[in-house]
C-alpha positions in Angstrom: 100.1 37.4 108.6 96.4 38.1 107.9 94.0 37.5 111.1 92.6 34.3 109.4 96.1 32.9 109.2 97.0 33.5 112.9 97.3 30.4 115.3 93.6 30.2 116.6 94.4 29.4 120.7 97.3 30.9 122.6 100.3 28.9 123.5 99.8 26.0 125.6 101.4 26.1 129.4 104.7 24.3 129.2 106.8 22.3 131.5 106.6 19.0 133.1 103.7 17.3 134.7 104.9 15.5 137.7 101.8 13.4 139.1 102.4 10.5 139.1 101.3 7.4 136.1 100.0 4.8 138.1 98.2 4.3 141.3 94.0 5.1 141.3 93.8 8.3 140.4 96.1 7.8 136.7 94.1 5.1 136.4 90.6 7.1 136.5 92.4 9.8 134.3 93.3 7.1 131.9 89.7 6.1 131.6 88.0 9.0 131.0 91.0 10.0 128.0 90.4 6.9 126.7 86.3 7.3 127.0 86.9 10.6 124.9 88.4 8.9 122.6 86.2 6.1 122.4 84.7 7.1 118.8 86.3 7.2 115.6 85.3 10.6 114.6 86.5 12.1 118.2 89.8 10.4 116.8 89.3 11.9 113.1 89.2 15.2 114.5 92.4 15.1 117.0 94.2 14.5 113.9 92.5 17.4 112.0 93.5 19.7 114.2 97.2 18.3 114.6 97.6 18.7 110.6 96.7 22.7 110.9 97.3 25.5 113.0 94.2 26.9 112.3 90.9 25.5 112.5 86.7 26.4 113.0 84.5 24.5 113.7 82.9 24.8 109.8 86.2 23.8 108.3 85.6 20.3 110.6 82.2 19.6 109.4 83.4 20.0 105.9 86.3 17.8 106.3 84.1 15.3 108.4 81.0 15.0 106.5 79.0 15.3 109.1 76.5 17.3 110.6 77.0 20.3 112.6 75.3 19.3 115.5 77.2 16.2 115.6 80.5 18.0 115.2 79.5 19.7 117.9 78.8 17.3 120.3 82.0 15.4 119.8 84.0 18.4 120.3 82.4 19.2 123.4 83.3 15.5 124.7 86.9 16.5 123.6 87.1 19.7 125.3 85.3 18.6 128.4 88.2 15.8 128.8 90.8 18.6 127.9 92.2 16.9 124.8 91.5 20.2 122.7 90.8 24.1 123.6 88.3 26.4 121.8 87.8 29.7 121.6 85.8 32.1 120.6 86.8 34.6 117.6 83.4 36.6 117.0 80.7 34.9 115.4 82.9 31.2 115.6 84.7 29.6 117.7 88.6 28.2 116.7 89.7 25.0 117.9 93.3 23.6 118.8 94.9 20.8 120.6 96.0 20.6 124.3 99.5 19.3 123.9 99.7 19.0 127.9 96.9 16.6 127.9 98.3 15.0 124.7 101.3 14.3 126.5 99.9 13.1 129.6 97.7 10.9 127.5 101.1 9.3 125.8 102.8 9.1 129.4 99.9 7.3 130.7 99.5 4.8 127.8 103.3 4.2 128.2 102.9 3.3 132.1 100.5 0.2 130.5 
């Protein structure tokens, strides 16, 4: 496997996460997913990355259409909530998904 072709993040951490769905503090967590997500190309992008196992952050503007800058920026709002990891590979930076935070999103949604 070439270097391009390798998995751009590390494995995620496994195993279950035990807080609990409801009460205040789910709630506030539940919120600020959901905030993340609160703009459709945030959303365009989560799926992006679930389709490959490999992505930079130019292969997202491409598919996108957007600018750069805005690609950026929505990343950033992803990353800051946990939904998806970068890192940095020389001169760019590889995203991936957080499938922890994907599946606390899911449990927390299924506590509605």
């Amino acid at each position: 496997m070439k270097k391009d072709d390798a998995p751009c993040c590390p494995p995620a951490a496994e195993g279950p996460d035990l807080r609990p769905v409801e009460g205040a503090a789910a709630d506030e967590e539940l919120a600020l997913l959901g905030k993340a997500l609160g703009h459709p190309a945030r959303v365009q992008i989560l799926r992006l990355l679930a389709r490959r196992s490999t992505c930079i952050c130019g292969d997202i503007v491409e598919e996108l259409t957007l600018a750069q800058s805005t690609v950026s920026q929505h990343l950033k709002v992803l990353k800051d909530a946990g939904l998806v990891r970068g890192e940095v590979d020389g001169p760019r930076v590889c995203y991936c998904l957080e499938p922890r935070t994907l599946r606390r999103l899911k449990a927390l949604v299924g506590s509605l």
